[in-house]
N, C-alpha and C positions, 0 to 999 in steps of 0.2 A: 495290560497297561503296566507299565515299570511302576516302581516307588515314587522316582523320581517328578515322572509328568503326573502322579497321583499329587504330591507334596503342591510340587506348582497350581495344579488345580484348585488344590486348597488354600495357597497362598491368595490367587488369583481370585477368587472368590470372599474373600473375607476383605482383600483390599475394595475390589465393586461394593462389597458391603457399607467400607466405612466411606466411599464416595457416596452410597447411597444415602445413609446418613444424615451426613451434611447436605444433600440434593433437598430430598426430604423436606427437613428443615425452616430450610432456606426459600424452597417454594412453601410451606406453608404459612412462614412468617411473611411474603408476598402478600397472600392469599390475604390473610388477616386483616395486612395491613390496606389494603387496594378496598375491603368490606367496610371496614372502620372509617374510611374517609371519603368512602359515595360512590368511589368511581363505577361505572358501567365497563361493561364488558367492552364495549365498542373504546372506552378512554384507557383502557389496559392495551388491548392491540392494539393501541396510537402508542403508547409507549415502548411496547415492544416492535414495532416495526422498526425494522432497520438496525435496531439496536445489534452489535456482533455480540457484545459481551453475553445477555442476553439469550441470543441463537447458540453460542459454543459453552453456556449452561446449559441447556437443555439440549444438545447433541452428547455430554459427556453424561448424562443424568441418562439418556436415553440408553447409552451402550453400558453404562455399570448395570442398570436394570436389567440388558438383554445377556450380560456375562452371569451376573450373578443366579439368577432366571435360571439360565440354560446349563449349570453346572449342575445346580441346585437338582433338577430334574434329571440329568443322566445320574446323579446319585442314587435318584429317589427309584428309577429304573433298575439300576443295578441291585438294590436292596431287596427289590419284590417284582424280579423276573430274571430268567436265565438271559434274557437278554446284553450278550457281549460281543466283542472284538469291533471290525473298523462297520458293520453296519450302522451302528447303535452312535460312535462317535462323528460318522458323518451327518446321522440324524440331528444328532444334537449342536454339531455345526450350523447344518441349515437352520436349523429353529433359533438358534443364536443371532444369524445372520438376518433373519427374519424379524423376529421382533426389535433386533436394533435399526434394519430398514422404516420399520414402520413408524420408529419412534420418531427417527431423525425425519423423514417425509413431513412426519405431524409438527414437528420444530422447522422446519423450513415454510412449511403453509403460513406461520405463524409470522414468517417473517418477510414473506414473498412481495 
């Protein structure tokens, strides 16, 4: 792999970082706030349903997870195995692909 698409990986990854960050955050100060004030689970998904703004938080929370995730681990691959060239980066595609599917499925349920 060049320097270059190493550099971007690295860029690319520290930016899903600080989306994740602020995702984070943001759902937990949700969290907190929705405990503090009684609601039920069942009066949260009344609020989130339907809502977009809502849905397209938690599809951008779901792919910074599955970028940051999936860099994170062909790193951690390359560090502590011979394992290189286009097997290993396809792998790490799909697994990328993969956990951002499942996140956005789980944000779409949410909002079905």
């Amino acid at each position: 792999m060049s320097a270059r698409i190493e550099t971007w990986l690295w860029i690319v990854q520290r930016g899903a970082a600080l989306v994740l960050a602020l995702a984070v955050t943001v759902h937990l100060v949700t969290i907190i706030y929705a405990v503090r004030h009684g609601l039920s689970a069942a009066a949260v998904l009344e609020r989130l349903h339907s809502n977009v703004a809502w849905l397209l938080f938690y599809l951008v929370f779901a792919a910074a997870a599955a970028l940051h995730g999936g860099i994170g681990l062909r790193t951690i691959i390359r560090e502590t195995t011979r394992w290189r060239g286009a097997s290993l980066e396809v792998a790490v595609g799909a697994f990328i692909l993969l956990v951002a599917l499942a996140g956005w499925r789980a944000a779409g349920a949410l909002f079905a």
